[in-house]
Each structure stands twice: as C-alpha cells, then as structure tokens.
Backbone bond lengths (Angstrom), bond angles and torsions (degrees), N, CA, C in turn:
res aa  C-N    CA-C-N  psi(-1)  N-CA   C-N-CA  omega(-1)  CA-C   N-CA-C  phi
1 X - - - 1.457 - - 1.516 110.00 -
2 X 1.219 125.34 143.74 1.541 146.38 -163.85 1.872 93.89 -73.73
3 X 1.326 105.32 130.71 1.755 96.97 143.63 0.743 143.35 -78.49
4 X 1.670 107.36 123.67 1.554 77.63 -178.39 2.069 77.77 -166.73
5 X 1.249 106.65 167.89 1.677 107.89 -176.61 1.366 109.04 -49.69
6 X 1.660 98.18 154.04 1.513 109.43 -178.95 1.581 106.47 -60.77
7 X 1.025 117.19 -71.90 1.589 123.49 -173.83 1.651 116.63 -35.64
8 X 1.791 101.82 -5.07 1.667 78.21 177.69 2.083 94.05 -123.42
9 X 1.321 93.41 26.48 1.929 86.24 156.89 1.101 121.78 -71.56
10 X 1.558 119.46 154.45 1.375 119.16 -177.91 1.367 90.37 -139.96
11 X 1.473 123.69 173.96 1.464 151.17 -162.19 0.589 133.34 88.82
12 X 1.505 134.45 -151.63 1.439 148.00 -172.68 1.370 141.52 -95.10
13 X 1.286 144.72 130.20 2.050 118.31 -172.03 1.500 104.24 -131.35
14 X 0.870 144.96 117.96 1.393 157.44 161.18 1.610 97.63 -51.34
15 X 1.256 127.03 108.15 1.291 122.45 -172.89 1.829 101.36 -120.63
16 X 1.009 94.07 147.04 2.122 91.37 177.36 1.920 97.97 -126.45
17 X 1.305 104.60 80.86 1.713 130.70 161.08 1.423 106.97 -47.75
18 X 1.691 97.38 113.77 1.439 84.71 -175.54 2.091 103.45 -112.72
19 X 1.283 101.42 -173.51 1.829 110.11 -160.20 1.754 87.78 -57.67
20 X 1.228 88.81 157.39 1.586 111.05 170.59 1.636 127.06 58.55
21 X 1.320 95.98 49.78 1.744 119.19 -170.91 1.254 99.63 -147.11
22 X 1.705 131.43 149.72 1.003 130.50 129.55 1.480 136.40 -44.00
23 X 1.182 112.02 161.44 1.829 109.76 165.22 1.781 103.79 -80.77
24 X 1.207 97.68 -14.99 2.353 90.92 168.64 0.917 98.71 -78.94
25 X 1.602 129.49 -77.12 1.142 154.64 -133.93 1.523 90.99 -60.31
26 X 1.596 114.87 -62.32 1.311 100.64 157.43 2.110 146.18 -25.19
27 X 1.429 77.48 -59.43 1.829 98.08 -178.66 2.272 85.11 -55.98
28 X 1.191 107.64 -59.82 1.236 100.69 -169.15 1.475 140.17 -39.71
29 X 1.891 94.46 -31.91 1.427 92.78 178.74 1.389 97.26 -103.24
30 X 1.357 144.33 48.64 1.225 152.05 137.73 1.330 112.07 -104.26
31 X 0.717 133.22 -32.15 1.450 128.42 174.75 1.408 134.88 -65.69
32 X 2.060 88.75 -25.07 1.645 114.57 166.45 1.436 106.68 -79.87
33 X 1.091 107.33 -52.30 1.602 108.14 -161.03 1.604 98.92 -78.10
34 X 1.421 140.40 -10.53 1.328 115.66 -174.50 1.591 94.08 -120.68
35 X 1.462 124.01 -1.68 1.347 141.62 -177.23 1.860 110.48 31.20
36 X 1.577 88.82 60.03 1.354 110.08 171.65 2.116 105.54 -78.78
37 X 1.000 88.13 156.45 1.808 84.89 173.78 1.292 113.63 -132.23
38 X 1.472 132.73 43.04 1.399 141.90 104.90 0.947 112.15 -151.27
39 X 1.538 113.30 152.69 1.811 135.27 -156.39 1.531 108.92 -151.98
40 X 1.029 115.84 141.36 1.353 118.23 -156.68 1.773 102.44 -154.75
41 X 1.674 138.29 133.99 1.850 108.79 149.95 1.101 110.91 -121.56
42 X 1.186 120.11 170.05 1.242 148.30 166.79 1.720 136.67 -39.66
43 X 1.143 103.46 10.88 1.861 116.29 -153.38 1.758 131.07 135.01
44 X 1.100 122.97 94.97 1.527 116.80 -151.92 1.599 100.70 -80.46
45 X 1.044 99.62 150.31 1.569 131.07 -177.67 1.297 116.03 -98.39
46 X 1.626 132.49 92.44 1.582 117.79 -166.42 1.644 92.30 -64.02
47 X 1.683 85.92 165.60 1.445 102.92 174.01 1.780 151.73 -17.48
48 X 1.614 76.10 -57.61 1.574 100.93 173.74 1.466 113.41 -90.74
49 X 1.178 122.73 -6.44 1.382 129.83 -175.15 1.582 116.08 -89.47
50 X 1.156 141.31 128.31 1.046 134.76 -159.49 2.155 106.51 -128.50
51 X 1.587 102.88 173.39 1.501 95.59 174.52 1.325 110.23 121.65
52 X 1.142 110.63 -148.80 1.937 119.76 -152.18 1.698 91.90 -85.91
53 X 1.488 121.32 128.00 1.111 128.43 126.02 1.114 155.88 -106.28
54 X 1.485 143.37 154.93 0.954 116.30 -156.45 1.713 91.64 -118.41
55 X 1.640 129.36 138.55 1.307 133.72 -177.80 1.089 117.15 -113.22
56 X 1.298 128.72 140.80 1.963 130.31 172.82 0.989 90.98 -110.79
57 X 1.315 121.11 136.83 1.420 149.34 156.85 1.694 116.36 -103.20
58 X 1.317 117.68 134.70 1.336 123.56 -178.92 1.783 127.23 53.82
59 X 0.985 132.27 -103.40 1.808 153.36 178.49 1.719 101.83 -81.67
60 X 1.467 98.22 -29.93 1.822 101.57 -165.74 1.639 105.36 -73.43
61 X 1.069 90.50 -17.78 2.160 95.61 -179.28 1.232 97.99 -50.90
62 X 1.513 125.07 -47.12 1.635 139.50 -160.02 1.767 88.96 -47.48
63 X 1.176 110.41 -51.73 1.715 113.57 -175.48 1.513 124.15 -56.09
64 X 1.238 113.94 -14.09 1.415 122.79 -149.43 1.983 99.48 -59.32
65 X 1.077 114.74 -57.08 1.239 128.21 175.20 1.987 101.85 -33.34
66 X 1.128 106.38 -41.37 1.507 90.34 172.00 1.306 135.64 -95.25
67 X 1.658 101.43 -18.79 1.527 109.12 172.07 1.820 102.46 -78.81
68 X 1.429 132.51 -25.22 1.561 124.39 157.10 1.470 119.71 -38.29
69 X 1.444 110.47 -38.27 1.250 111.08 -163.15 1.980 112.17 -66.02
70 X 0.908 99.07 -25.91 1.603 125.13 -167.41 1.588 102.61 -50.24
71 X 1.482 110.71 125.80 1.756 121.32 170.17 1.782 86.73 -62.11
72 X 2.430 85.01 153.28 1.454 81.66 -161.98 2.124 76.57 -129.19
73 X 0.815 104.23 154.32 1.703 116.57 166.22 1.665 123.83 -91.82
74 X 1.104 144.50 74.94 1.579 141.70 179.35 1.665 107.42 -88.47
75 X 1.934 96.68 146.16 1.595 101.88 162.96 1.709 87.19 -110.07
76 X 1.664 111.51 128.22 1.181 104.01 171.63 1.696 92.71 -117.60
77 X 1.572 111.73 161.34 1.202 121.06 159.10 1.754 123.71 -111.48
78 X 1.043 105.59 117.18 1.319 99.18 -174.14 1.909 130.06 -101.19
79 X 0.955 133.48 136.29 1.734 124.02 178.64 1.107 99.63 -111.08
80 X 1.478 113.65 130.21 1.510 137.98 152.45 1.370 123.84 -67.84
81 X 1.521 108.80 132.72 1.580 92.06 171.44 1.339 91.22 123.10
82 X 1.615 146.81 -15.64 1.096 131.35 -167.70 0.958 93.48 -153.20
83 X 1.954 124.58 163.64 1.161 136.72 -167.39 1.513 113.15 -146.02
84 X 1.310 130.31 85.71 1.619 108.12 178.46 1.282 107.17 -113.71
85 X 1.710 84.32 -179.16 1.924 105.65 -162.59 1.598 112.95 -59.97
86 X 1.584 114.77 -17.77 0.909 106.78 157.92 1.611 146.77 -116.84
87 X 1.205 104.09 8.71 1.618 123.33 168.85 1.304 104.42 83.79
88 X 1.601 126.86 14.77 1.381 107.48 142.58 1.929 92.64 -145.18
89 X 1.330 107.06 -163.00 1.713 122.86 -158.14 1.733 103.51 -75.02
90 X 1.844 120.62 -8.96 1.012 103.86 163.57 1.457 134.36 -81.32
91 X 1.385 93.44 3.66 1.859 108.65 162.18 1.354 133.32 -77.01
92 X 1.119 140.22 174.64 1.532 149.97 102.42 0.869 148.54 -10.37
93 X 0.943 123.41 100.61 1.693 131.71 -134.54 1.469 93.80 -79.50
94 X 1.165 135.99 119.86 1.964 127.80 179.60 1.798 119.79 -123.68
95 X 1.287 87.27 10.63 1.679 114.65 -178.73 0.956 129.76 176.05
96 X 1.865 118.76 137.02 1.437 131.10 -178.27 1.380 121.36 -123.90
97 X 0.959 127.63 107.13 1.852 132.35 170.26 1.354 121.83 -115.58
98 X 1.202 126.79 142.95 1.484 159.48 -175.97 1.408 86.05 -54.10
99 X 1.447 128.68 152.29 1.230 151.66 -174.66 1.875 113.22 -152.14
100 X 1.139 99.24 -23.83 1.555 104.76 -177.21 2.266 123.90 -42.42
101 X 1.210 91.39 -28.41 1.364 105.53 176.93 1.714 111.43 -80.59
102 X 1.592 105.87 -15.51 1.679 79.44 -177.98 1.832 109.57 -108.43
103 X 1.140 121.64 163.92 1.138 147.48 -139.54 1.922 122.48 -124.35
104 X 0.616 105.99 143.50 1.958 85.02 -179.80 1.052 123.56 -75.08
105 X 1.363 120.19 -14.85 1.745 133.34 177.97 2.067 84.13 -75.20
106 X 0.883 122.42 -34.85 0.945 130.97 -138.85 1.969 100.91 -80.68
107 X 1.609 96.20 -43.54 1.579 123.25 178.19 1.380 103.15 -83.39
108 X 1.192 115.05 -22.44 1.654 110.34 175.61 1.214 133.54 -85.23
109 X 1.540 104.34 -20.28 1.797 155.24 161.63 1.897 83.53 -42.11
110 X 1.270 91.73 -82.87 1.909 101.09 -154.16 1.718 107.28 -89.22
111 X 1.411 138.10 2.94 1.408 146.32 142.37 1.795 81.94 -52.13
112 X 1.111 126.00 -88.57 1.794 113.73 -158.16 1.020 111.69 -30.56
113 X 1.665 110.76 -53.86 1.774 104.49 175.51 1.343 142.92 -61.30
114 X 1.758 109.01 -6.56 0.951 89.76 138.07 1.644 124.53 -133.62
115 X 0.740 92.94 87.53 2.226 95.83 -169.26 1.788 79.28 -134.49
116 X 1.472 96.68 126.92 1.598 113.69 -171.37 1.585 107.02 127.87
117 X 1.488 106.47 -164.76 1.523 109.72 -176.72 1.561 73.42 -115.83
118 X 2.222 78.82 127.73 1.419 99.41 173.04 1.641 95.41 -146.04
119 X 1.126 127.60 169.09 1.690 142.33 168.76 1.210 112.05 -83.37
120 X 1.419 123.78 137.12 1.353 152.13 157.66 1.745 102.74 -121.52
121 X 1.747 89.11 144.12 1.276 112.85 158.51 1.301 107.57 -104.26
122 X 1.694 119.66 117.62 1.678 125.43 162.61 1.212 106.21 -14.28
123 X 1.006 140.90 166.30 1.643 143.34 103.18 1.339 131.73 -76.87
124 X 1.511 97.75 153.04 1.276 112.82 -175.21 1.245 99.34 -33.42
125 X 1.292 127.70 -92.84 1.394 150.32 -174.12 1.342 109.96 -19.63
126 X 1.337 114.18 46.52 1.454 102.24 -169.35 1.998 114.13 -151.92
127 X 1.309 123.56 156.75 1.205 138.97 177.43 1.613 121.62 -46.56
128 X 1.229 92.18 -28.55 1.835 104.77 -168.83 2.044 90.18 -62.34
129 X 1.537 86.91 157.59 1.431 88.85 176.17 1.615 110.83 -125.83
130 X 1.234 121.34 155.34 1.336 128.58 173.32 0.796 124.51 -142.62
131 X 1.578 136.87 120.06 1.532 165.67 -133.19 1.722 95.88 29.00
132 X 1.222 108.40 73.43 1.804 94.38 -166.33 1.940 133.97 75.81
133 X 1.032 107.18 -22.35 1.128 106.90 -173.53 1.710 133.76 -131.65
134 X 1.310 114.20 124.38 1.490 115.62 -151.81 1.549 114.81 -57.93
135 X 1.169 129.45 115.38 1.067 151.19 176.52 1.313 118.59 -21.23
136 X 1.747 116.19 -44.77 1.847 125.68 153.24 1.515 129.99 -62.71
137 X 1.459 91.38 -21.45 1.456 106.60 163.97 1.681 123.87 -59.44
138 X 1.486 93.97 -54.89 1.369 99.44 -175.74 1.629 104.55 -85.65
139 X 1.410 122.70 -23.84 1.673 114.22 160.78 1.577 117.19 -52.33
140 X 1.605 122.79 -48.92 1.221 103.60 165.49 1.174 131.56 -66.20
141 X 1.678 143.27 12.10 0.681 132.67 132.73 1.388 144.21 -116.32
142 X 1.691 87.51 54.50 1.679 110.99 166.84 1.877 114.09 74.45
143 X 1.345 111.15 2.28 1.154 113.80 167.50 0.986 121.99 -105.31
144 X 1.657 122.30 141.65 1.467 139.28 -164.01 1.766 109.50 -131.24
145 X 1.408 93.42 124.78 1.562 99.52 -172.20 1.746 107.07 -108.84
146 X 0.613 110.86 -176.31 1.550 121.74 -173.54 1.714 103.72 -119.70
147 X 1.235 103.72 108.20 1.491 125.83 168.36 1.467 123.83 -94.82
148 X 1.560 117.95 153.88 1.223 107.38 177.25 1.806 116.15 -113.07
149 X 1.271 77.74 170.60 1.892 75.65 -164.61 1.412 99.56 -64.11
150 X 1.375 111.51 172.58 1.747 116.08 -174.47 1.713 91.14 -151.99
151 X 1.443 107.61 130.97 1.452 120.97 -179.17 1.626 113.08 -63.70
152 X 1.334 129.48 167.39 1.249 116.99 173.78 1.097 110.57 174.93
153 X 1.182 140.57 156.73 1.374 138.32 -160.48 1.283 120.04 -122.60
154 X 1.133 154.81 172.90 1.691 154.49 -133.40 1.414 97.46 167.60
155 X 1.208 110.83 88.36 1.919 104.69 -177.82 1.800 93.19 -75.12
156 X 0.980 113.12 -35.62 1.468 115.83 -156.38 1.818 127.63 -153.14
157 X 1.342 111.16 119.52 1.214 104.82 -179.74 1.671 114.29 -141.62
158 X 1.838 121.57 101.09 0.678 125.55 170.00 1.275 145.06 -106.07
159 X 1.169 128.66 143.54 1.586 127.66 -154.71 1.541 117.31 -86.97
160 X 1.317 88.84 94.07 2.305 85.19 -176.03 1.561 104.85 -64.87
161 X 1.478 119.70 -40.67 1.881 107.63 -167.93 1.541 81.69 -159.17
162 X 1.522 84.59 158.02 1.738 102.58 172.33 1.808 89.55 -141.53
163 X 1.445 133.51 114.99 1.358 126.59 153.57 1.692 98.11 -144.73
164 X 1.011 102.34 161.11 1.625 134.18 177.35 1.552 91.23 19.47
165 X 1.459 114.47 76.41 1.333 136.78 159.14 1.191 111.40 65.69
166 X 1.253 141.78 4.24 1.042 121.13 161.32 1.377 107.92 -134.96
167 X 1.900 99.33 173.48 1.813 108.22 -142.86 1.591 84.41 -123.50
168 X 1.359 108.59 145.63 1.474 107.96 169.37 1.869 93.34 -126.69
169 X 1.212 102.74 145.28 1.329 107.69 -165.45 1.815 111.47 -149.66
170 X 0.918 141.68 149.14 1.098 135.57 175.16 1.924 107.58 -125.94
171 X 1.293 98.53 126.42 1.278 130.54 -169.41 1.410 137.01 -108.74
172 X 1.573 126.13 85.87 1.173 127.08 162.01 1.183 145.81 -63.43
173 X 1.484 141.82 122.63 1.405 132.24 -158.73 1.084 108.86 -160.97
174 X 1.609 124.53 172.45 1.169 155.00 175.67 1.439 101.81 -82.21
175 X 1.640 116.05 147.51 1.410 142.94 -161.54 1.676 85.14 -60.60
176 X 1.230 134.49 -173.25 1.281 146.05 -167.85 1.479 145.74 14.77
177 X 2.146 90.73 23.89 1.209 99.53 179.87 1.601 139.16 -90.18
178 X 1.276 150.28 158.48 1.477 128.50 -160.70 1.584 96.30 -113.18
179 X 0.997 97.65 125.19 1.655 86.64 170.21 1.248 118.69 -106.18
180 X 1.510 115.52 7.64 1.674 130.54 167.05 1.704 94.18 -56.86
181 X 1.669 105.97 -59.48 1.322 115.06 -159.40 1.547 115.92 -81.52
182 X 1.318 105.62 -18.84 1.542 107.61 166.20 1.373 117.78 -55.94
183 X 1.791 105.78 -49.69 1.485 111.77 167.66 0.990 124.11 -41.87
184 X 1.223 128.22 -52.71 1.878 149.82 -151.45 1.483 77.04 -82.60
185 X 1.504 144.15 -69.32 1.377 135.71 -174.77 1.416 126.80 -51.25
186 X 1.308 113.22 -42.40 1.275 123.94 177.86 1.583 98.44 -65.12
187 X 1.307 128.30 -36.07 1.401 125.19 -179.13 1.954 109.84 -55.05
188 X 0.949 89.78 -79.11 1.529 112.97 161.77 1.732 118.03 5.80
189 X 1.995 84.89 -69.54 1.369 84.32 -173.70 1.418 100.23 -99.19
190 X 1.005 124.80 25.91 1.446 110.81 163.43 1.824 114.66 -111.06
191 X 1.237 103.03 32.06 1.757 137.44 -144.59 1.671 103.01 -4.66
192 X 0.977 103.88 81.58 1.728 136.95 148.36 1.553 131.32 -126.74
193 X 1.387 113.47 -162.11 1.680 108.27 162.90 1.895 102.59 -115.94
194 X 0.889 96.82 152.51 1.658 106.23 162.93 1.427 126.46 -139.21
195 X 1.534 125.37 156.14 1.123 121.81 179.12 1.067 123.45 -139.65
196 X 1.453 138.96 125.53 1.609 105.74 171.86 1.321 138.00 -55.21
197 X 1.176 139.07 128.32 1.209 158.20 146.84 1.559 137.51 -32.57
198 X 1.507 97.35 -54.54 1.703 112.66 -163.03 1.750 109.63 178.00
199 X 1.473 118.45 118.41 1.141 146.45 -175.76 1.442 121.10 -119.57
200 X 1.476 90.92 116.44 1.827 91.47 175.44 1.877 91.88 -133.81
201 X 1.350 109.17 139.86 0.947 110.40 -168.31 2.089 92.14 -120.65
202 X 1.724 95.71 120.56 1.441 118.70 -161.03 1.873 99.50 -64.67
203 X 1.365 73.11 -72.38 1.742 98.84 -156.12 1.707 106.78 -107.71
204 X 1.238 117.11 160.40 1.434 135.53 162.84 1.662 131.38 -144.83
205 X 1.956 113.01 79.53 1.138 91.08 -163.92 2.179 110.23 85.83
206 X 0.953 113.40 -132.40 1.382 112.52 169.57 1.630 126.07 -125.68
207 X 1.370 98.46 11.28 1.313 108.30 155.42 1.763 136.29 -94.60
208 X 1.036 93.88 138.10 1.570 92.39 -173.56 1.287 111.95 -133.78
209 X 1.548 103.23 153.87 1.661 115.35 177.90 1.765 119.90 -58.81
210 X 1.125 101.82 -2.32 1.820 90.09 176.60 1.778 96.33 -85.14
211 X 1.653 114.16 -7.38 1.816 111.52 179.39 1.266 106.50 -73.94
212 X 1.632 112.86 -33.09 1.650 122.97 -156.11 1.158 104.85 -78.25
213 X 1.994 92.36 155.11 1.477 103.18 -169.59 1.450 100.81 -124.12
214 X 1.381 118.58 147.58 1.384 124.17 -179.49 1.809 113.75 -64.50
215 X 1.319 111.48 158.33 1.633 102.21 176.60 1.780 119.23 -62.29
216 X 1.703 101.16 -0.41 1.405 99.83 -169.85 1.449 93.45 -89.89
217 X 1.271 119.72 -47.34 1.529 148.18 -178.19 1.532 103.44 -26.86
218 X 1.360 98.46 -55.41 1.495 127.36 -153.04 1.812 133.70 -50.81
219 X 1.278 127.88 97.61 1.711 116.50 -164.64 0.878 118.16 -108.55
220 X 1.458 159.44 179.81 1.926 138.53 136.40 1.613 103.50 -40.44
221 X 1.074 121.78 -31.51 1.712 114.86 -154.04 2.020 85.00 -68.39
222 X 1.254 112.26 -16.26 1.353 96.17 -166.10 1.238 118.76 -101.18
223 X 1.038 106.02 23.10 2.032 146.36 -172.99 1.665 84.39 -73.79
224 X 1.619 121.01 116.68 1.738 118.44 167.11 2.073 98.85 -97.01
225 X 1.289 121.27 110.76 1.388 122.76 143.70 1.090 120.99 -13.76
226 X 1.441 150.59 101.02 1.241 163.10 -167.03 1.748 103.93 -104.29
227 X 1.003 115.92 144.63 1.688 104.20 164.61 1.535 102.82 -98.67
C-alpha cells in the first residue's frame, strides 16, 4: 500500500463487532485508531448482537448503497416463552406463554413457512426512519407508528439445537431482514412468545467473520481495494 496520510485511505474492513457496542460507537473507535476521515458500514448490528461487519473507509462510503444490498448469513439463538417491547433480552419482558407442547418436527413444520419471499413488519426498535426520524427514537419515547410491511426473502433456515426452550438456528437471507421479528413470528406461529436471545452474524455476500479483524487487530494495511 502507497504512503500516503490516513484520512485519504479508501476501501473496505472486515470488522468482527463484538456484544455490547453500537454499530457507531463501533465506526468511532476505528476512525480514531486508524484516523481515517470518513467511515461509514454496511448494515447495523444492534447492541447485543455481535459478528461480521462490513466498513467503508474514505471515497468507498460512496459504495455503501451496494455493499447493503448483499444476502447476509446469521446464527441466531432464540427463547420461547417470553415476549418483550423490544424483540430481544435487552427489553421488558410484556409477555409469558407455555412452550412445553411444541416439538422440533414441530419448529421445522413453520421454519418452511417461512423460508421464501415473505413480509415483515420493521420493529419499533429499529434504525429505519420515518418522516425524518429513527423509529427507536420515537420507541423510547413510548410512541408507536404504523409501518409497512417490506418483502424479503429467507433462502434458508436451519435448525442446529432445540433444548430447554430455546432454538439455535442458522439463517440465510436477503439484505433488510429482522431477525428480532422473524423470532417474534416464528413464536407466533408456533402459538407461544419468542425472543431473540443471541446474534452472530456469519457471512456477508462472500465475506465472512472467520476474515474479520477485531478493532484491536485492526491497521490501514487491512484496508481491501474496492472498485
């Protein structure tokens, strides 16, 4: 790689985001430590969710709109039996149902139903914005808007373990999918509550987290050339 100042690198970073960070807060302490002067990713990662990101550095942000587009791979874990305000365990718990009657033939039953192009409604709890303003924004303050469904696809959803209520599963999909709300659905029709649990996000496209490097990890040399 050429010398030349940090602030004028451009490309790509395979980043591995780990639990209890934002997707900024993240971008932030990369931006210090490699003292790039614009930073941008690819798809936000709630808090507790951890795994592959994808980073623009410099001119490459301009791209971002196409590296979003990209099918993404998740292992999520999910628990039955509970329901909060925000569709995973950093919520409030706002409902409890019995789960004891269902079965793994049973979870494998309603995974088919939905693997295909099917509809989700966002959740609150979420990045999308409306009339200007982010949708978690206006959940923390107790207001709820009415969203519309958004199509999306599920090539694949297979079941690694099912014990003492919760399902670990690994999940292929199309760019703009929730897997908070897949959970909360998959609960549904398996007539219980569900929640997410635990998110690691595998793959992106053909990158994957066994490439990614931690923010400690992290150098310009590890800057990928983008066209």
């Amino acid at each position: 790689m050429q010398n030349k100042p940090y602030n004028e690198y451009n490309g790509l970073l395979l980043v591995n985001k780990p639990s209890g960070i934002t997707s900024f807060g993240l971008l932030k302490q990369i931006k210090k430590k490699l003292s790039v002067n614009k930073i941008g990713h690819c798809g936000t990662l709630d808090p507790l969710a951890k795994g592959l990101m994808l980073v623009l550095v410099g001119s490459a942000t301009k791209k971002q709109d196409f590296f979003m587009k990209k099918d993404k791979v998740y292992k999520a874990k999910i628990k039955l039996g509970i329901k909060t305000d925000t569709g995973d365990m950093a919520g409030n718990i706002v409902a409890t149902a019995g789960y004891e009657h269902i079965t793994f033939d049973d979870i494998k039953k309603v995974c088919e139903n939905f693997t295909g192009k099917i509809e989700q409604v966002p959740p609150m709890y979420s990045a999308l914005k409306v009339n200007g303003k982010k949708l978690c924004d206006l959940a923390r303050q107790g207001i709820t808007v009415e969203r519309k469904k958004r199509q999306i696809t599920i090539y694949s959803i297979d079941i690694l373990n099912f014990k003492d209520g919760f399902i670990e599963a690994r999940i292929k999909c199309s760019s703009g999918t929730y897997i908070r709300t897949l959970a909360e659905d998959m609960g549904k029709a398996l007539k219980t509550e569900a929640v997410l649990s635990g998110l690691v996000r595998e793959q992106i496209d053909n990158w994957k987290l066994s490439n990614a490097l931690t923010v400690d990890e992290l150098t310009v040399d590890d800057i990928i050339h983008v066209v």
